[in-house]
mmJSON file of the N, C-alpha and C atoms, coordinates in Angstrom:
{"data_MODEL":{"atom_site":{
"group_PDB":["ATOM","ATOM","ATOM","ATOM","ATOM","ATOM","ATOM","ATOM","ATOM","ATOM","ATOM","ATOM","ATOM","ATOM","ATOM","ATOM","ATOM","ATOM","ATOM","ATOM","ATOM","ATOM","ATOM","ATOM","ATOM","ATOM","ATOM","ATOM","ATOM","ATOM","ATOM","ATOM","ATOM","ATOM","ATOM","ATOM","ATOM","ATOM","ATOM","ATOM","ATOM","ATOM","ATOM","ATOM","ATOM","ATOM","ATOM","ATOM","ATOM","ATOM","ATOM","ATOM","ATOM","ATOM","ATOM","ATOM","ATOM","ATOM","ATOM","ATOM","ATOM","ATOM","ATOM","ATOM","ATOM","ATOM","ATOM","ATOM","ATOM","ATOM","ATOM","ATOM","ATOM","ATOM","ATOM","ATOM","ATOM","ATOM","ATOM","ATOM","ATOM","ATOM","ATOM","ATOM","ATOM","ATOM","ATOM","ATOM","ATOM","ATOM","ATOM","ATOM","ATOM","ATOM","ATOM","ATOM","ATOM","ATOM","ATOM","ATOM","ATOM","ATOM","ATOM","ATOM","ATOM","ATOM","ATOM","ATOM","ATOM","ATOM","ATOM","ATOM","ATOM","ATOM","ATOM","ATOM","ATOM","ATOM","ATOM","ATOM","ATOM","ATOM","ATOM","ATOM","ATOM","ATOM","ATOM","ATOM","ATOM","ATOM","ATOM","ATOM","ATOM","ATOM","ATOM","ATOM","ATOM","ATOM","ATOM","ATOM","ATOM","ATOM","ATOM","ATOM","ATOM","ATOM","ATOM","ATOM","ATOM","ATOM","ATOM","ATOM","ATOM","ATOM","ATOM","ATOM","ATOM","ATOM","ATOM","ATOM","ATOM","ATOM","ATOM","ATOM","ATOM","ATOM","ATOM","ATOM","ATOM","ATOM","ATOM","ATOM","ATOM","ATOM","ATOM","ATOM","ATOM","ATOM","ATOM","ATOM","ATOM","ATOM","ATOM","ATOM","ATOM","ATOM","ATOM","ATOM","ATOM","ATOM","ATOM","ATOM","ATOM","ATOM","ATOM","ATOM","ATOM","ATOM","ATOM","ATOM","ATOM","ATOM","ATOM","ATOM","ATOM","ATOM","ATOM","ATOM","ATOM","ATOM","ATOM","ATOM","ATOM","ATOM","ATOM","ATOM","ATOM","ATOM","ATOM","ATOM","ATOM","ATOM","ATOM","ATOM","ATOM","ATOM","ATOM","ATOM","ATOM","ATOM","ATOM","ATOM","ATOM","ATOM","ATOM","ATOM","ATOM"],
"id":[1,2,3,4,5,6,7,8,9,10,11,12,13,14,15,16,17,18,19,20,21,22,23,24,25,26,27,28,29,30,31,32,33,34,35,36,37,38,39,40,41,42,43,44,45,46,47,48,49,50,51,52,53,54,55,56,57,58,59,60,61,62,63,64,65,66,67,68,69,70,71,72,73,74,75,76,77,78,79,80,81,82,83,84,85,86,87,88,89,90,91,92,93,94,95,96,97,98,99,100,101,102,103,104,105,106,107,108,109,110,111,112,113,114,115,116,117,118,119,120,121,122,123,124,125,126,127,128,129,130,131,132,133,134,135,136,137,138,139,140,141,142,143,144,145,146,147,148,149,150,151,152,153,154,155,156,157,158,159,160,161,162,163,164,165,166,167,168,169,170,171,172,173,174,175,176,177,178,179,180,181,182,183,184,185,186,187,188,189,190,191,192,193,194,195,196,197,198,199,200,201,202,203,204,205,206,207,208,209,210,211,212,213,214,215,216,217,218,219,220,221,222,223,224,225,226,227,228,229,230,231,232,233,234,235,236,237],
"type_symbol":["N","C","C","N","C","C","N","C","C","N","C","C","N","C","C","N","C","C","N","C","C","N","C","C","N","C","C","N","C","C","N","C","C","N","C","C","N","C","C","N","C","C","N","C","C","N","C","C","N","C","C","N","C","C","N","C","C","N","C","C","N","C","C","N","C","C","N","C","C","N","C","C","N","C","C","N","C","C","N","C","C","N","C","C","N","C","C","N","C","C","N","C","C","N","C","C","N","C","C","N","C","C","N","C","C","N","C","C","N","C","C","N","C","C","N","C","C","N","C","C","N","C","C","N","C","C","N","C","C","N","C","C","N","C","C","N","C","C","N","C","C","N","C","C","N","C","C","N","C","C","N","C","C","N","C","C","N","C","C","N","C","C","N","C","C","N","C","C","N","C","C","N","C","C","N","C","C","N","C","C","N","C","C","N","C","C","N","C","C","N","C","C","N","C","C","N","C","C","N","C","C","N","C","C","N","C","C","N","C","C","N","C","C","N","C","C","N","C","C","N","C","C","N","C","C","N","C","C","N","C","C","N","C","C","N","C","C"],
"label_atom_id":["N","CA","C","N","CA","C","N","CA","C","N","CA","C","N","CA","C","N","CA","C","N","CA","C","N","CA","C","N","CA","C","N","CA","C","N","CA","C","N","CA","C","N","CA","C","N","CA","C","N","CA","C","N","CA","C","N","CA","C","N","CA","C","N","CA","C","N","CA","C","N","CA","C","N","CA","C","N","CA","C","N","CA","C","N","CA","C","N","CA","C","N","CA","C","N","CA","C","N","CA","C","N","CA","C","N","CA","C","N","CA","C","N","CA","C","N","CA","C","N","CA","C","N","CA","C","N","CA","C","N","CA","C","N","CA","C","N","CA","C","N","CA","C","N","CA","C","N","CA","C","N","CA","C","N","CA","C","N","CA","C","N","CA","C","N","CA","C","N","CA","C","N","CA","C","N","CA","C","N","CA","C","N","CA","C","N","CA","C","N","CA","C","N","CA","C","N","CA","C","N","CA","C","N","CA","C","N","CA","C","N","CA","C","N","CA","C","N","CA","C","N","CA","C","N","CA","C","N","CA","C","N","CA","C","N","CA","C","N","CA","C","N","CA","C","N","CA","C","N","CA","C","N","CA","C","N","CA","C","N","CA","C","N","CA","C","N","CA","C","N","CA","C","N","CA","C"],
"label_alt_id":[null,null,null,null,null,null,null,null,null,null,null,null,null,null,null,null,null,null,null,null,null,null,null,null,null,null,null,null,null,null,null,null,null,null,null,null,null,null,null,null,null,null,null,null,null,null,null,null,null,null,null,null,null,null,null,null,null,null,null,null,null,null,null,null,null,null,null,null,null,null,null,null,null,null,null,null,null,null,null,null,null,null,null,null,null,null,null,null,null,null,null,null,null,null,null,null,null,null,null,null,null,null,null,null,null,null,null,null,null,null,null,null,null,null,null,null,null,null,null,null,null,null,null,null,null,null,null,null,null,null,null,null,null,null,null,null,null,null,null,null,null,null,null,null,null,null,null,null,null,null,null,null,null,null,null,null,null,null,null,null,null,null,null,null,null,null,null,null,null,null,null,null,null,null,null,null,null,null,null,null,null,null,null,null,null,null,null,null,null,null,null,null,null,null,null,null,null,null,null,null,null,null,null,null,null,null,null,null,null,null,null,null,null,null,null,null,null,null,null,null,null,null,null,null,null,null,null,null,null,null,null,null,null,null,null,null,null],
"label_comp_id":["UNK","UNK","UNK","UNK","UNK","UNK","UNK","UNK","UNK","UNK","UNK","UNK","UNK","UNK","UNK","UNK","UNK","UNK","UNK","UNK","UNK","UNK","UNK","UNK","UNK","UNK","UNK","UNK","UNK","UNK","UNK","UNK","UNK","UNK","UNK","UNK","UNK","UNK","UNK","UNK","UNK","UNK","UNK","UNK","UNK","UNK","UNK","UNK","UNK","UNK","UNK","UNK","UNK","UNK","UNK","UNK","UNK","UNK","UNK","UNK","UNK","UNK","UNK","UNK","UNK","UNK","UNK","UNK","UNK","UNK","UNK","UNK","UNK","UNK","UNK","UNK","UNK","UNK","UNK","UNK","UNK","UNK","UNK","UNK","UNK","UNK","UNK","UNK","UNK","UNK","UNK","UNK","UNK","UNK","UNK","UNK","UNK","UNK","UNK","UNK","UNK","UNK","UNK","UNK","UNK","UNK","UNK","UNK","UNK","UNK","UNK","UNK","UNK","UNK","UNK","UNK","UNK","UNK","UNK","UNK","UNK","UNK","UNK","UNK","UNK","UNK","UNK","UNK","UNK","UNK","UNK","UNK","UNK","UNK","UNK","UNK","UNK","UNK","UNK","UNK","UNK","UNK","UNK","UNK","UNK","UNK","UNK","UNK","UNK","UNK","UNK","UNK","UNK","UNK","UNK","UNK","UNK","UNK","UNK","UNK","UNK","UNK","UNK","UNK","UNK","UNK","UNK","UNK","UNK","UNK","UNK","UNK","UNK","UNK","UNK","UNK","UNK","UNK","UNK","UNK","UNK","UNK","UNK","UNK","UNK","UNK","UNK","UNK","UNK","UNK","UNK","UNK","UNK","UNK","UNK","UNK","UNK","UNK","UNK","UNK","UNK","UNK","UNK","UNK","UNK","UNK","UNK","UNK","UNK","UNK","UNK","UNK","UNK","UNK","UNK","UNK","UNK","UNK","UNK","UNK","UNK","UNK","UNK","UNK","UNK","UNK","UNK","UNK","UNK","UNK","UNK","UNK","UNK","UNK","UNK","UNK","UNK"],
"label_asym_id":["A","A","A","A","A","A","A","A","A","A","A","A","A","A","A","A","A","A","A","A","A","A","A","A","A","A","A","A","A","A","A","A","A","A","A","A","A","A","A","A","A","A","A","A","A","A","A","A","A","A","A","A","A","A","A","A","A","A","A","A","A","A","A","A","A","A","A","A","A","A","A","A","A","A","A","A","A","A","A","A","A","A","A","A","A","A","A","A","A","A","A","A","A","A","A","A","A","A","A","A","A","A","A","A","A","A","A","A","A","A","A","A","A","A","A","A","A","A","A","A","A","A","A","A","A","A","A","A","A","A","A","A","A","A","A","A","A","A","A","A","A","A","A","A","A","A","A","A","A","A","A","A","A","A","A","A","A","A","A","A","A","A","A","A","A","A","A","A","A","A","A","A","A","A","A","A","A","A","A","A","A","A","A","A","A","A","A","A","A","A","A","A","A","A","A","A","A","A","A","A","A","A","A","A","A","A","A","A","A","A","A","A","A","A","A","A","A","A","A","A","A","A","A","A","A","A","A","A","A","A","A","A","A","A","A","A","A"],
"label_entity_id":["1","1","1","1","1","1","1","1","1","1","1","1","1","1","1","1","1","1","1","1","1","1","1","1","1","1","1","1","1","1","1","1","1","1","1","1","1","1","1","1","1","1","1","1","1","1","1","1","1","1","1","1","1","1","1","1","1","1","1","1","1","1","1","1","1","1","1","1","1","1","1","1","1","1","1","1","1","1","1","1","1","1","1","1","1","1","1","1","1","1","1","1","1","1","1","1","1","1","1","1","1","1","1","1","1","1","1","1","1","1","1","1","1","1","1","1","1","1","1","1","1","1","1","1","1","1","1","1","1","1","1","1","1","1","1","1","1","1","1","1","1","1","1","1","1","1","1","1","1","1","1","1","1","1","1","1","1","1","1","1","1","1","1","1","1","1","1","1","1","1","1","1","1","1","1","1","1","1","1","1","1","1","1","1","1","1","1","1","1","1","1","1","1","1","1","1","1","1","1","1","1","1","1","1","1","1","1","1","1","1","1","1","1","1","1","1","1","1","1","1","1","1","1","1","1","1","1","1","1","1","1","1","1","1","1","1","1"],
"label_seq_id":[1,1,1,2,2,2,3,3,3,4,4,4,5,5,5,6,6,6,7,7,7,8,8,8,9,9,9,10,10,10,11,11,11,12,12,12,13,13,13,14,14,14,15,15,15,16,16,16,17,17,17,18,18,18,19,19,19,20,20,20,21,21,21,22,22,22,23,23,23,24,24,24,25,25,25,26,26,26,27,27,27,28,28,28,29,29,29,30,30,30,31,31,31,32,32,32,33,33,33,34,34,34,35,35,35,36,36,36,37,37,37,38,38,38,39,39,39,40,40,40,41,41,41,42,42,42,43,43,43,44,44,44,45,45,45,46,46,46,47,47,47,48,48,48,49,49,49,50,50,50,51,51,51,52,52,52,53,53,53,54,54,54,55,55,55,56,56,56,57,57,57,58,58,58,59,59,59,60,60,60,61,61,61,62,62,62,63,63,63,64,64,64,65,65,65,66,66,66,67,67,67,68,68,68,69,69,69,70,70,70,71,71,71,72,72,72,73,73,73,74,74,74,75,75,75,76,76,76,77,77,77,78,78,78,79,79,79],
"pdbx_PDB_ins_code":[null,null,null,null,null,null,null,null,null,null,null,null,null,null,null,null,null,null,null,null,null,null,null,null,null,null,null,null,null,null,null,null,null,null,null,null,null,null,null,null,null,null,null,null,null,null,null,null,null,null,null,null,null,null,null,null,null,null,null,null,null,null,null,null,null,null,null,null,null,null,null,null,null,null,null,null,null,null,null,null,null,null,null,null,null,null,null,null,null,null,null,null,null,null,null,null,null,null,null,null,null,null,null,null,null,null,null,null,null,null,null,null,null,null,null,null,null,null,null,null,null,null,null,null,null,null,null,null,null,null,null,null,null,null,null,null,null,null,null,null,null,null,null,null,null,null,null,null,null,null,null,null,null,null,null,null,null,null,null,null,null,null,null,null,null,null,null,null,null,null,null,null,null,null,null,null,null,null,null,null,null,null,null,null,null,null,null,null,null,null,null,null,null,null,null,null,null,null,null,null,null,null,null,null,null,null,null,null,null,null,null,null,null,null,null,null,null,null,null,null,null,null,null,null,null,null,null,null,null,null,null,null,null,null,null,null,null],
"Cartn_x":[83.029,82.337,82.837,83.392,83.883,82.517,82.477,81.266,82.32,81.82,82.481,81.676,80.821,80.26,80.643,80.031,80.744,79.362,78.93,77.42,78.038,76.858,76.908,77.486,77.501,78.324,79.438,80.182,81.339,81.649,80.98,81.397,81.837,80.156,80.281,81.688,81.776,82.881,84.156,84.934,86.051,85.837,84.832,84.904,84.573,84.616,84.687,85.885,86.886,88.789,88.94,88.61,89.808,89.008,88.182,87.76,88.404,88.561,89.007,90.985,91.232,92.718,92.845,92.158,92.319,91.996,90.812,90.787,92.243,92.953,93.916,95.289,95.356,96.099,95.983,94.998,94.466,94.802,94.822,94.475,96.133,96.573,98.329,98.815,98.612,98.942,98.949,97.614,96.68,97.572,97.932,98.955,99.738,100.467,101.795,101.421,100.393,100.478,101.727,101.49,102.25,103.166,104.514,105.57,106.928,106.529,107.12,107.345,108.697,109.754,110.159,110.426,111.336,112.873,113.581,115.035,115.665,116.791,117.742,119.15,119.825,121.642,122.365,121.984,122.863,122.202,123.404,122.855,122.21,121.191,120.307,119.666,119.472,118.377,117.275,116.236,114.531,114.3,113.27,113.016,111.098,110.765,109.361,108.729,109.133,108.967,107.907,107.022,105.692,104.174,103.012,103.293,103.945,104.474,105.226,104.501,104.842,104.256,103.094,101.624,101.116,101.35,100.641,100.974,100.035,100.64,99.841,98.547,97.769,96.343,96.172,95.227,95.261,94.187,93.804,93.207,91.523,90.809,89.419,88.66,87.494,87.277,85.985,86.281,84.573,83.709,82.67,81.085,80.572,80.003,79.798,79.182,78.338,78.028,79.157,79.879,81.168,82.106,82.394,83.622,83.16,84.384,83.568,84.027,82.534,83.184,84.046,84.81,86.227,85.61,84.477,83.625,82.532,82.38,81.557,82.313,81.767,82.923,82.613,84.076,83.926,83.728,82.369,82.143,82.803,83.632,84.616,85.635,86.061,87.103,86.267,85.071,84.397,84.108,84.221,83.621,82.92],
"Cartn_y":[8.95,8.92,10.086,9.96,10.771,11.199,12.707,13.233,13.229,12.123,12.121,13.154,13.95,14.804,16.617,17.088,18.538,19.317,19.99,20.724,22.058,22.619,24.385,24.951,25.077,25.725,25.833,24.912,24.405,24.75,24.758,25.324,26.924,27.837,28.764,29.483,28.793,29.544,29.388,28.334,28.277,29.212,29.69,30.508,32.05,32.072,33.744,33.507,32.263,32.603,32.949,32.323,31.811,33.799,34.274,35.421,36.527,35.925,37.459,37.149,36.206,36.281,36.684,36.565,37.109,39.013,39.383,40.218,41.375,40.761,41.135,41.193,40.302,40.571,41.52,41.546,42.559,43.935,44.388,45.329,45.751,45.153,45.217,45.377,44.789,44.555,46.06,46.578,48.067,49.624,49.355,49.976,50.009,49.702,49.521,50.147,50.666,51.688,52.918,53.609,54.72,55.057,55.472,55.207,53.938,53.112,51.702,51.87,51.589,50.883,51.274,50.943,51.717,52.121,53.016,53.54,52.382,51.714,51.548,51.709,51.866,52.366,51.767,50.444,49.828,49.738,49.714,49.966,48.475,48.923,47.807,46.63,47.197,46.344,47.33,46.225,46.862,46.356,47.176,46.425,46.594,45.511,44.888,45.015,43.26,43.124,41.894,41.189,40.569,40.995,41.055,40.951,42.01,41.819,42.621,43.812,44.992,46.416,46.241,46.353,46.41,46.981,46.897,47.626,48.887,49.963,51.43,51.409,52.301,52.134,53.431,53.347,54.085,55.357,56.303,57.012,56.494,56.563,56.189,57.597,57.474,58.402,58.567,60.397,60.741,60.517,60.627,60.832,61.751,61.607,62.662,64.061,63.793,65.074,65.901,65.313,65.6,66.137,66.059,66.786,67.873,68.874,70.071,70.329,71.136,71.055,72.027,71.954,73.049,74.064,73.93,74.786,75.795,75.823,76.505,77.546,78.9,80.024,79.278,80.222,80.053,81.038,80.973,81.875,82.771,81.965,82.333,83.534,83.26,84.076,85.343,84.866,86.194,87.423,88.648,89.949,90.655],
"Cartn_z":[132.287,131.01,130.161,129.071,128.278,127.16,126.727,125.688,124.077,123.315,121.896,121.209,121.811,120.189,120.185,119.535,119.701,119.033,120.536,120.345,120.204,119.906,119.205,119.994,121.584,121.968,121.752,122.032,121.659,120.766,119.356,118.229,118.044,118.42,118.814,119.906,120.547,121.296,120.737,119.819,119.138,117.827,117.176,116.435,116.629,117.871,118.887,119.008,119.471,120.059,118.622,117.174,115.549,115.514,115.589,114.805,115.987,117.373,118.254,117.876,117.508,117.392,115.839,115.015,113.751,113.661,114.487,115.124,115.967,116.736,117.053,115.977,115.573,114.026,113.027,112.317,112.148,112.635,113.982,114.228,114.617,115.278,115.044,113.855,112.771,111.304,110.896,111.24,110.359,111.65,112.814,113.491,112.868,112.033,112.046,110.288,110.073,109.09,108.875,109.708,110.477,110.859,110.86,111.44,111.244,110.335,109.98,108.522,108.289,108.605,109.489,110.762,111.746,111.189,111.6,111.049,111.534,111.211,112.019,111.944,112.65,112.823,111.677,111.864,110.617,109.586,108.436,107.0,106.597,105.613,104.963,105.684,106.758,108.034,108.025,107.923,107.869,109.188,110.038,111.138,111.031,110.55,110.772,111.218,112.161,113.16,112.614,113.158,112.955,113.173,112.788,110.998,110.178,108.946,108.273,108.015,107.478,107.607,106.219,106.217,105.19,103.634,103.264,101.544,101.996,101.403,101.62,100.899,101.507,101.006,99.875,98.578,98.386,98.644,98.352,99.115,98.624,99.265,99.03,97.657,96.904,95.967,96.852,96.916,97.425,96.854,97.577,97.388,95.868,94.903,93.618,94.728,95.464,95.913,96.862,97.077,98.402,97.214,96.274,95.405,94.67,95.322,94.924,92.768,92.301,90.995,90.886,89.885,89.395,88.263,87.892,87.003,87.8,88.935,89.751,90.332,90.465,91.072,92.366,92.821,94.436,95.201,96.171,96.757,97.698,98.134,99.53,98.255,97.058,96.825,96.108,95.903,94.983,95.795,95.409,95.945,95.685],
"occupancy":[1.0,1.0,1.0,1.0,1.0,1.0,1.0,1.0,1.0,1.0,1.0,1.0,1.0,1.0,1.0,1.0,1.0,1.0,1.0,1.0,1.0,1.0,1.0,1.0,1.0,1.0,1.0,1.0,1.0,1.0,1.0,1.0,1.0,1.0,1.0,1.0,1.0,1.0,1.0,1.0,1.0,1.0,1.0,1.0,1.0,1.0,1.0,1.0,1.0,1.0,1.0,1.0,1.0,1.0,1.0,1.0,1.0,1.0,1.0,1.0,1.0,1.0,1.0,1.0,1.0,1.0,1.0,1.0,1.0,1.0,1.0,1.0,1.0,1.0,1.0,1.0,1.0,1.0,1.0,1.0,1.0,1.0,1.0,1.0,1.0,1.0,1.0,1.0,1.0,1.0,1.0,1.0,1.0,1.0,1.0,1.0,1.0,1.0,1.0,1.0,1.0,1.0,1.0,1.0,1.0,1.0,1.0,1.0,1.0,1.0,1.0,1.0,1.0,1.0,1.0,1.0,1.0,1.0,1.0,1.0,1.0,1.0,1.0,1.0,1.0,1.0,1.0,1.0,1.0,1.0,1.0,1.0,1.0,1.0,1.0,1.0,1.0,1.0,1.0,1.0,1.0,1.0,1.0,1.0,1.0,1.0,1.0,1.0,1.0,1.0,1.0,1.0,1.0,1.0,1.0,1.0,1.0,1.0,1.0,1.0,1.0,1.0,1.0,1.0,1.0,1.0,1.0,1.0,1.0,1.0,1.0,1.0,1.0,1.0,1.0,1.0,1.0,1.0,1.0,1.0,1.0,1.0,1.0,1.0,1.0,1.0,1.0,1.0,1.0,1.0,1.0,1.0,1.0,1.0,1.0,1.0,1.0,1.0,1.0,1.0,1.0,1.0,1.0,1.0,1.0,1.0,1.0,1.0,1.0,1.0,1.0,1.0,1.0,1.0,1.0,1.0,1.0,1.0,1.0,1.0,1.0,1.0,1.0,1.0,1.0,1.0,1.0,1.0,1.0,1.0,1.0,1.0,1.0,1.0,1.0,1.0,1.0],
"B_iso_or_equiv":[0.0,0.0,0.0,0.0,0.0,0.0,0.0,0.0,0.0,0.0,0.0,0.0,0.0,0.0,0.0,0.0,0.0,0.0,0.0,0.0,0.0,0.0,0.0,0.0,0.0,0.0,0.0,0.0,0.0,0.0,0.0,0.0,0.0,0.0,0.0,0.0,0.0,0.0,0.0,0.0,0.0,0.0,0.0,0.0,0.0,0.0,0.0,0.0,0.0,0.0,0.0,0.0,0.0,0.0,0.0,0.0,0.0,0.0,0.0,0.0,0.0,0.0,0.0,0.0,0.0,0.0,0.0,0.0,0.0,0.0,0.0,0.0,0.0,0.0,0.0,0.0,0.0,0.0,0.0,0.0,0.0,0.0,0.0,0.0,0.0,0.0,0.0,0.0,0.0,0.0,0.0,0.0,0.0,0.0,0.0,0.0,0.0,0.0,0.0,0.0,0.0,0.0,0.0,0.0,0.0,0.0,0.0,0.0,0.0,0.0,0.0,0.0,0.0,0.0,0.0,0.0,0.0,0.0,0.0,0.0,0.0,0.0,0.0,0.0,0.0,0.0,0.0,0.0,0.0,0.0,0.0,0.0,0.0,0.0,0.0,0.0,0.0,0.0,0.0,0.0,0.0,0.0,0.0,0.0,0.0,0.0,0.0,0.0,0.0,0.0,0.0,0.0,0.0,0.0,0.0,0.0,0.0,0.0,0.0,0.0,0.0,0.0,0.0,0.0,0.0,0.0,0.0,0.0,0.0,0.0,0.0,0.0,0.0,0.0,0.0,0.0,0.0,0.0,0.0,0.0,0.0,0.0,0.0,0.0,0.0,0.0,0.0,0.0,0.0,0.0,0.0,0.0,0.0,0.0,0.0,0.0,0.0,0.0,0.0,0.0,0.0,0.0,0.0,0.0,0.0,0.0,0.0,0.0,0.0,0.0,0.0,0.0,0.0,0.0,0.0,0.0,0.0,0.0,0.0,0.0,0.0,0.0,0.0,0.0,0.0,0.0,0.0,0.0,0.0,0.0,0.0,0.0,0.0,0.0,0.0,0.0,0.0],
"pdbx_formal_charge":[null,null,null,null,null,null,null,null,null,null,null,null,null,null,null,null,null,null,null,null,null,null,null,null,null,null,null,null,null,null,null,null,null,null,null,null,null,null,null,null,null,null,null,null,null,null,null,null,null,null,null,null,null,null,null,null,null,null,null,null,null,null,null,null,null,null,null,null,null,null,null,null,null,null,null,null,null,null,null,null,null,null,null,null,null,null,null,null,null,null,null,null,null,null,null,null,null,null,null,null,null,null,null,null,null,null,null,null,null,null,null,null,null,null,null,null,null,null,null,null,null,null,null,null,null,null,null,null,null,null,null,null,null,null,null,null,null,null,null,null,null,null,null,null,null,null,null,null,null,null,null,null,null,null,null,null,null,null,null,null,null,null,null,null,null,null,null,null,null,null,null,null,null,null,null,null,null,null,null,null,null,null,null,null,null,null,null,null,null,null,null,null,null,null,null,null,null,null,null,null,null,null,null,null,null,null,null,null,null,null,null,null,null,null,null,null,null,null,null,null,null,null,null,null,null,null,null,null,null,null,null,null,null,null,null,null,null],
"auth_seq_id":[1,1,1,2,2,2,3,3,3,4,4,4,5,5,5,6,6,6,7,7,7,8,8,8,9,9,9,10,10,10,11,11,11,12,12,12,13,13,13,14,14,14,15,15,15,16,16,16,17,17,17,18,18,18,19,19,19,20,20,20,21,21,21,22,22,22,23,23,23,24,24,24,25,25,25,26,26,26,27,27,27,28,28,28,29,29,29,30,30,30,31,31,31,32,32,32,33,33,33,34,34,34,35,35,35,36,36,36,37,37,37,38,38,38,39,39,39,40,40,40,41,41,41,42,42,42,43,43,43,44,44,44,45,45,45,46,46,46,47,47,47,48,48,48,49,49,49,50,50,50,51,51,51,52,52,52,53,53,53,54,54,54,55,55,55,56,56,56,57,57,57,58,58,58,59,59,59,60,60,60,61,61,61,62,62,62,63,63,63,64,64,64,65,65,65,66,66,66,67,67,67,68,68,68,69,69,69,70,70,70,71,71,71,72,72,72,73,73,73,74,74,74,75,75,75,76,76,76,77,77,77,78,78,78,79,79,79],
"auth_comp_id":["UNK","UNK","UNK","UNK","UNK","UNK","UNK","UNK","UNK","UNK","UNK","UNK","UNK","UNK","UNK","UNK","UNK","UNK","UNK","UNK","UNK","UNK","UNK","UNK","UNK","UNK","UNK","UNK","UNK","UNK","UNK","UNK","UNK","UNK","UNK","UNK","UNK","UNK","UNK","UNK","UNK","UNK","UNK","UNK","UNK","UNK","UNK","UNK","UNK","UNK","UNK","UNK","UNK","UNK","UNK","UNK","UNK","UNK","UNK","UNK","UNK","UNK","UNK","UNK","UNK","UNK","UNK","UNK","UNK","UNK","UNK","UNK","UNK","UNK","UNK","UNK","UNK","UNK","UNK","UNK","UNK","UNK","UNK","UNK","UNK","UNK","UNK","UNK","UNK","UNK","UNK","UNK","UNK","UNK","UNK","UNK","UNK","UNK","UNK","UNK","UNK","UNK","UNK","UNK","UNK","UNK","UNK","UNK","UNK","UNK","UNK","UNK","UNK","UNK","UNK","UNK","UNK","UNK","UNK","UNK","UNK","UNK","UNK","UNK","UNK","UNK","UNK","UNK","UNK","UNK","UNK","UNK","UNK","UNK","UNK","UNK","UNK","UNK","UNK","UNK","UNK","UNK","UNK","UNK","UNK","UNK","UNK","UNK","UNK","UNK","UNK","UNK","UNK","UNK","UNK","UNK","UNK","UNK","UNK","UNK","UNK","UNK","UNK","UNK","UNK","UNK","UNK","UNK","UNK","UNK","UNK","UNK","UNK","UNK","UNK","UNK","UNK","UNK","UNK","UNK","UNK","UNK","UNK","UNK","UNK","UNK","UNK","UNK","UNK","UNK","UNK","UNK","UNK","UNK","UNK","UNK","UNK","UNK","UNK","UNK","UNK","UNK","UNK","UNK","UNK","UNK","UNK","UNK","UNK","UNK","UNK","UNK","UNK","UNK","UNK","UNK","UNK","UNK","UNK","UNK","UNK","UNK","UNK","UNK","UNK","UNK","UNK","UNK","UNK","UNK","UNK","UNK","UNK","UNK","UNK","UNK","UNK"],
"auth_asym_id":["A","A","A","A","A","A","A","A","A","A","A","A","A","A","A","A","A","A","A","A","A","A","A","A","A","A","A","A","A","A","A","A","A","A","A","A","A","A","A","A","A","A","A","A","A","A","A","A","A","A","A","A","A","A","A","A","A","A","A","A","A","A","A","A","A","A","A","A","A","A","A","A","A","A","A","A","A","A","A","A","A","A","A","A","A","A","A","A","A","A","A","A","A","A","A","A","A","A","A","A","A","A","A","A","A","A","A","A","A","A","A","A","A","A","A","A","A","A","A","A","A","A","A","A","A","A","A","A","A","A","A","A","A","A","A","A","A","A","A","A","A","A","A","A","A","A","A","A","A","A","A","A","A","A","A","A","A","A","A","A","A","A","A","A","A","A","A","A","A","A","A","A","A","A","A","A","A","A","A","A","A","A","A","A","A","A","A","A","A","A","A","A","A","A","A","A","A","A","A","A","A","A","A","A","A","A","A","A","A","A","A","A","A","A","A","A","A","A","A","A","A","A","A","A","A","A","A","A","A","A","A","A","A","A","A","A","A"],
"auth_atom_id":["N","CA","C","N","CA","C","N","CA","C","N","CA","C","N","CA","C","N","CA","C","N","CA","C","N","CA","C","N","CA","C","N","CA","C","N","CA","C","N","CA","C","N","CA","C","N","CA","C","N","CA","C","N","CA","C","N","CA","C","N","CA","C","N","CA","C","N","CA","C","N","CA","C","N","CA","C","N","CA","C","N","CA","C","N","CA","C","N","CA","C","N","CA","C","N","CA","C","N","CA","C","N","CA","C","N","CA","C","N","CA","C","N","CA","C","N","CA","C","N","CA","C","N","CA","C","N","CA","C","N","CA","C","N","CA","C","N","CA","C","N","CA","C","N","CA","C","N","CA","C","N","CA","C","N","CA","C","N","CA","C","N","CA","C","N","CA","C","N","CA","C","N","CA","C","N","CA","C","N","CA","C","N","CA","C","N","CA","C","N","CA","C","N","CA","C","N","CA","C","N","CA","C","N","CA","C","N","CA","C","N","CA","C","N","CA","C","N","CA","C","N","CA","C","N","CA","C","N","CA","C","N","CA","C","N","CA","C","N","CA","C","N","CA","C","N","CA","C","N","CA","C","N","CA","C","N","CA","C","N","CA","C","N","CA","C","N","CA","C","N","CA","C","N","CA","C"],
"pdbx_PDB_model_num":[1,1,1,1,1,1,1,1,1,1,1,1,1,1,1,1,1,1,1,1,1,1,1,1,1,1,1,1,1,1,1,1,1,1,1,1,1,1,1,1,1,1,1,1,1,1,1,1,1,1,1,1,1,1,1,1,1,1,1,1,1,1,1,1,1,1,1,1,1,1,1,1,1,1,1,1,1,1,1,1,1,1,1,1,1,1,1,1,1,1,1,1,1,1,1,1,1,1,1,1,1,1,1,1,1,1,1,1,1,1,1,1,1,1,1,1,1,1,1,1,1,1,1,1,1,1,1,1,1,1,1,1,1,1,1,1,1,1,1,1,1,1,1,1,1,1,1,1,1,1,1,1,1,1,1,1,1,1,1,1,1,1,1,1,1,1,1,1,1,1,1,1,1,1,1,1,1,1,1,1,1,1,1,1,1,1,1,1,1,1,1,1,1,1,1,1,1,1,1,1,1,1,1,1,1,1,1,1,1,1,1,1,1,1,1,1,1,1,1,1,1,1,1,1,1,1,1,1,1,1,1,1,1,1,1,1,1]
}}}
């Protein structure tokens, strides 16, 4: 007897493999921040690799209370 229908489990568990392999992509992808392009010997060869090296991030903007102001002395240099 064959089951034609497709219960929640079933569902549930193919969208834990599509999100843990997107997951792993991801996280290889965001490695490869660092250190990449790799050099290589010969001229005008990039070495990659899969997936290709992301676009650089730019830096995140602090917190208003986290930046220090440029109008306030600074204590550390005053005497």
């Amino acid at each position: 007897m064959e089951a034609n229908y497709i219960d929640l489990p079933t569902v549930l568990i193919y969208l834990f493999w599509f999100f843990f392999a997107g997951l792993i992509y991801y996280l290889h992808r965001e490695n490869k921040r660092e250190g990449y392009p790799l050099e290589s010997d010969r001229r005008a060869v990039i070495v990659q690799g899969y997936p290709a090296v992301p676009t650089p991030r730019s830096p995140r903007v602090k917190h208003p209370a986290l930046v220090e102001d440029e109008s306030a002395p600074n204590r550390l240099t005053e005497s």
